[in-house]
C-alpha positions in Angstrom: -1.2 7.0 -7.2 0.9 9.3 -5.1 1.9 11.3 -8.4 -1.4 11.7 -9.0 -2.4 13.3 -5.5 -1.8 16.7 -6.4 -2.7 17.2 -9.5 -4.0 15.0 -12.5 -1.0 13.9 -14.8 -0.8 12.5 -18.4 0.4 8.8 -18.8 3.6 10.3 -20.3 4.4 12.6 -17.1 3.5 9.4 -14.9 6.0 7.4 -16.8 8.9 10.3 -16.4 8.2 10.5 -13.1 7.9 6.5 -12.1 11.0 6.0 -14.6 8.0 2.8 -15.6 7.9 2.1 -19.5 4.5 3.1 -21.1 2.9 0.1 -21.1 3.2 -0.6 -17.3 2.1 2.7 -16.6 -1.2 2.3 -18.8 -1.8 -1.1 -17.5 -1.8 0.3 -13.7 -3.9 3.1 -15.0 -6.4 1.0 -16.7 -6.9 -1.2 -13.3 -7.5 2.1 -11.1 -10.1 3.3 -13.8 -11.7 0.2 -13.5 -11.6 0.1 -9.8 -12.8 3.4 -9.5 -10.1 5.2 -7.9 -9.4 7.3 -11.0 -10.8 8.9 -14.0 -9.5 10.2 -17.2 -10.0 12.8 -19.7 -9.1 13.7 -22.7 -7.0 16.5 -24.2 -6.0 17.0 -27.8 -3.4 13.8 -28.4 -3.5 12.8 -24.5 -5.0 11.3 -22.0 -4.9 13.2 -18.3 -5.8 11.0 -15.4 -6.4 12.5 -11.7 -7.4 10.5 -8.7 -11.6 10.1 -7.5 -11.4 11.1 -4.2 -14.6 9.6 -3.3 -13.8 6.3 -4.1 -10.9 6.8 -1.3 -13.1 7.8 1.2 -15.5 5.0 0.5 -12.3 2.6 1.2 -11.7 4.4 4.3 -14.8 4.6 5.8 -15.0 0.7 5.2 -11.6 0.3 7.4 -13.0 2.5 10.2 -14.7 -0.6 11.5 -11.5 -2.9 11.5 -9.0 0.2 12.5 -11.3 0.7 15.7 -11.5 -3.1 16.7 -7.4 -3.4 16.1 -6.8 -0.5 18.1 -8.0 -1.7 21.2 -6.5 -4.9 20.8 -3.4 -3.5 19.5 -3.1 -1.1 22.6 -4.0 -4.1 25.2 -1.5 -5.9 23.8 1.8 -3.1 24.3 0.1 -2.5 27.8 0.5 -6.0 28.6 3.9 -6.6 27.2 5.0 -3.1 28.8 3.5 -4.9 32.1 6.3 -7.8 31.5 8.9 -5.9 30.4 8.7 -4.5 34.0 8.6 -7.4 36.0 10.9 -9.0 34.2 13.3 -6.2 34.6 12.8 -6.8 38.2 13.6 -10.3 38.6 17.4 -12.0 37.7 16.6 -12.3 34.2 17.2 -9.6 31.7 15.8 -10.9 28.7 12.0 -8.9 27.6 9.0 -10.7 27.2 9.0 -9.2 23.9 12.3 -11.6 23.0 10.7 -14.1 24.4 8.0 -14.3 22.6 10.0 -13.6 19.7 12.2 -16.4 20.4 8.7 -19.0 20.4 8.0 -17.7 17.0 10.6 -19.4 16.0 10.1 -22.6 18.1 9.0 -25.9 16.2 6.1 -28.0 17.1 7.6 -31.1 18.2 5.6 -34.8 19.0 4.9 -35.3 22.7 6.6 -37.9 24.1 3.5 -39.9 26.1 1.0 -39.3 23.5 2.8 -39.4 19.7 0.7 -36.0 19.1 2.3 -32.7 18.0 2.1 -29.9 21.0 4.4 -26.9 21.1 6.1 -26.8 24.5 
């Protein structure tokens, strides 16, 4: 799509430009004039496709709710692990909160020892 943002193209300049064989190119087409998200016309022997701008700002406006509700927990989250890369920083131990966490990732669940049920320690 991003050859397409500033001005429409033909399937022949997307294909030059993608270095994409024909086919691929007209199969991606095909799905974005289906979805909506472009249009084509015709001229003479060729087909010129250019992007619906609407149909981008429809998608947009629909991730405004889910950008707004990440944010703030997105922004919580780097205050609170800025928070314990500070007081870890002032104890003995050098290691972030961020590697530690990073280090749990890659923890396995393992079976308890009293009960015979799986709990991540």
């Amino acid at each position: 799509m991003s050859v397409l943002v500033t001005s429409q193209q033909s399937v022949g300049e997307i294909e030059r430009q993608l270095r994409m064989p024909q086919p691929t190119v007209s199969k991606h087409l095909r799905v974005l004039r289906e979805a909506g998200f472009v249009e084509s016309t015709v001229d003479a022997q060729r087909r010129l496709y250019r992007l619906r701008p609407e149909r981008f700002q429809e998608v947009d406006a629909w991730l405004e709710q889910f950008r707004r509700f990440w944010s703030a927990h997105v922004d919580a989250l780097e205050r609170h692990l800025d928070r314990m890369d500070q007081l870890t920083k002032r104890g003995t131990d050098r290691t972030t909160h961020r590697e530690v966490a990073a280090k749990r990732k890659t923890t396995k669940t393992r079976p308890d020892r009293a009960s015979n049920e799986g709990e991540i320690r």
